[in-house]
C-alpha positions as CSV (number, residue, x, y, z in Angstrom):
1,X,79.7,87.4,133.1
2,X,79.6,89.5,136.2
3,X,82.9,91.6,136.8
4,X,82.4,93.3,140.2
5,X,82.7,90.8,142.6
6,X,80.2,92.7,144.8
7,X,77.9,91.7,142.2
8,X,78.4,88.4,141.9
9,X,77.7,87.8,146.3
10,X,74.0,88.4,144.7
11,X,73.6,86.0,142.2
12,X,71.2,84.0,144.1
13,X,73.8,80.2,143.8
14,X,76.0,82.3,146.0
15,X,72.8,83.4,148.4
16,X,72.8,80.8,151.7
17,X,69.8,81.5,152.6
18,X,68.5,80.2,149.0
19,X,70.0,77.1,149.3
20,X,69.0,76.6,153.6
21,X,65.5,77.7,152.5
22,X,65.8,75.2,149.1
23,X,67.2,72.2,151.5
24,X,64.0,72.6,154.1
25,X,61.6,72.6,151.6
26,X,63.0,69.0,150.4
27,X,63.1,67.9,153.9
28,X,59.3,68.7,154.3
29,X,58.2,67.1,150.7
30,X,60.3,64.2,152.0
31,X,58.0,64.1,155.2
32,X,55.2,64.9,153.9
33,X,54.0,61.5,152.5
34,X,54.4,59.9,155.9
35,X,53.1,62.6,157.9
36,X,49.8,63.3,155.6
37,X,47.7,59.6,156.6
38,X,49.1,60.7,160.2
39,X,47.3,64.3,159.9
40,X,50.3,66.1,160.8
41,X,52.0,68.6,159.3
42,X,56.0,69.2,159.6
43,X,55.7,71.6,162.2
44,X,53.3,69.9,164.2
45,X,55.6,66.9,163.7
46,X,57.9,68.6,165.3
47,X,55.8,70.3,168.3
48,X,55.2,66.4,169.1
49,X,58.4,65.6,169.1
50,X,59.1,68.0,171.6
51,X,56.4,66.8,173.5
52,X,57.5,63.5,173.8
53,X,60.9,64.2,174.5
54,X,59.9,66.6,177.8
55,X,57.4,64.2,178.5
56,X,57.3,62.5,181.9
């Protein structure tokens, strides 16, 4: 048990970023089977999208 409080801000289940980093990681293994046959990874995924969207 961890009695400062200060302490307990860096447990890393109280870290944000460990959970925002923990979140996109699923979001990419959840593309990644429809984006491999397509050759694409996540961020080129993205790129395209952006692409498209500007496009004319």
């Amino acid at each position: 048990m961890i009695a400062d409080p200060r302490e307990a801000m860096l447990k890393l289940d109280n870290q944000l970023c460990f959970a925002l980093v923990t979140a996109a990681r699923n979001v990419v293994a959840i593309y990644r089977p429809i984006l491999e046959p397509l050759g694409l990874t996540h961020p080129q995924y993205l790129v395209m999208l952006a692409l498209w969207e500007r496009s004319p």
